[in-house]
C-alpha positions as CSV (number, residue, x, y, z in Angstrom):
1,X,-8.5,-8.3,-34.6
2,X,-10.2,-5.3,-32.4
3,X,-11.8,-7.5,-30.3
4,X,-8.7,-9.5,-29.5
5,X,-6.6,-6.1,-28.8
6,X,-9.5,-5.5,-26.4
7,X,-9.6,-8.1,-24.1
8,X,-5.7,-8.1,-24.0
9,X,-6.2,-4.4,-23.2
10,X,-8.6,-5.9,-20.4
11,X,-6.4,-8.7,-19.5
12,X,-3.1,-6.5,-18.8
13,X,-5.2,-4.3,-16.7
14,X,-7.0,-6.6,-14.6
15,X,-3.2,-8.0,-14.0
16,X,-3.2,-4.4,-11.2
17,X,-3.4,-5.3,-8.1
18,X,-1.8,-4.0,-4.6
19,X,1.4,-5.0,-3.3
20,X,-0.7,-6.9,0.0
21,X,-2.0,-10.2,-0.5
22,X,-5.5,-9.1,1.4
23,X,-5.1,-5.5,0.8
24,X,-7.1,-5.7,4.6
25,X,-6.6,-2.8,7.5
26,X,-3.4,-1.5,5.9
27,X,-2.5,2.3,5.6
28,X,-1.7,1.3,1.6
29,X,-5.1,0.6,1.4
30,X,-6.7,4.3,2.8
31,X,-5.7,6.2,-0.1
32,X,-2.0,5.6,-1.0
33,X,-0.5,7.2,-3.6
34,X,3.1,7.0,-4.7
35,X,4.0,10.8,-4.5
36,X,5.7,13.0,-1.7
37,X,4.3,13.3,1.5
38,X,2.7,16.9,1.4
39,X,1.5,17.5,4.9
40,X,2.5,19.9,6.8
41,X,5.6,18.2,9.1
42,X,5.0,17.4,12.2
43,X,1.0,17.1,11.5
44,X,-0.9,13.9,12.2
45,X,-1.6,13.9,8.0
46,X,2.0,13.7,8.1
47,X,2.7,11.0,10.5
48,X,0.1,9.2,9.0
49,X,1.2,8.9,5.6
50,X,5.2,8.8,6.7
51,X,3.8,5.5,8.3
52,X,2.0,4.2,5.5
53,X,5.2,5.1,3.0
54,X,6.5,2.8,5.5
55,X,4.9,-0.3,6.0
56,X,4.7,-0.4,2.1
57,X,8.6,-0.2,2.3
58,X,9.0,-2.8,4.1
59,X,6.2,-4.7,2.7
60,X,7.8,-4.6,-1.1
61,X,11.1,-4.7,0.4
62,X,10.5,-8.5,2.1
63,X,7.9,-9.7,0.5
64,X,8.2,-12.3,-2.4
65,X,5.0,-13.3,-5.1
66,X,6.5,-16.5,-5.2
67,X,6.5,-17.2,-1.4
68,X,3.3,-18.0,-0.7
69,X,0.4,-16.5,1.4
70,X,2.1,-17.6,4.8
71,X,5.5,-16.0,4.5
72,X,4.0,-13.1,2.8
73,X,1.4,-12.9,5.6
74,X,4.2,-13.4,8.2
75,X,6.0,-10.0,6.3
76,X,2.8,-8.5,6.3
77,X,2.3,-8.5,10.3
78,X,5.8,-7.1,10.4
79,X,5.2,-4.2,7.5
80,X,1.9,-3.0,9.7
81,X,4.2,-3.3,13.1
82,X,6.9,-1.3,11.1
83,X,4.5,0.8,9.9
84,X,3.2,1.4,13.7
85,X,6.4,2.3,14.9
86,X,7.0,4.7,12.1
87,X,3.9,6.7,12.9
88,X,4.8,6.6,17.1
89,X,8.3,8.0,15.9
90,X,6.5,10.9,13.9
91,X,4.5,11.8,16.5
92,X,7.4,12.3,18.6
93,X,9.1,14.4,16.1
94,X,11.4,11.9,15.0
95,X,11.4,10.9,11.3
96,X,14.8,10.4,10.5
């Protein structure tokens, strides 16, 4: 009975994985966490992780498990483009 609680144990956790289907070149994928962005505003930490809170947004937002690797990689090139666009904003000041 131990043994089978184990590798269920094993099982549910090997189940993890990122919200990306390549989890390649993303900002989720340089040290995301799900807390509160606590870089000073206006700082390039900041900006950073404002655009990787993001792309991840829109990412989980528009992406679908059930949709395949090519719609989910068509969201994915438009999560890292929002993503972009968030951190260009930041750097301007604008985060709103």
């Amino acid at each position: 009975m131990t043994r089978f609680a184990l590798i269920a144990a094993v099982l549910v956790i090997g189940g993890c994985t990122t919200p990306y289907p390549d989890a390649v070149d993303t900002f989720y994928t340089r040290g995301a966490s799900l807390d509160a962005n606590r870089a000073p505003r206006g700082s390039k930490a900041f900006c950073e992780r404002y655009a990787q809170q993001s792309q991840d947004n829109f990412y989980e937002s528009n992406s679908d498990p059930e949709d395949g690797f090519g719609r989910n990689g068509f969201v994915y090139n438009q999560a890292r483009t929002a993503g972009n666009s968030a951190y260009e904003r930041c750097l301007r000041g604008r985060t709103n």
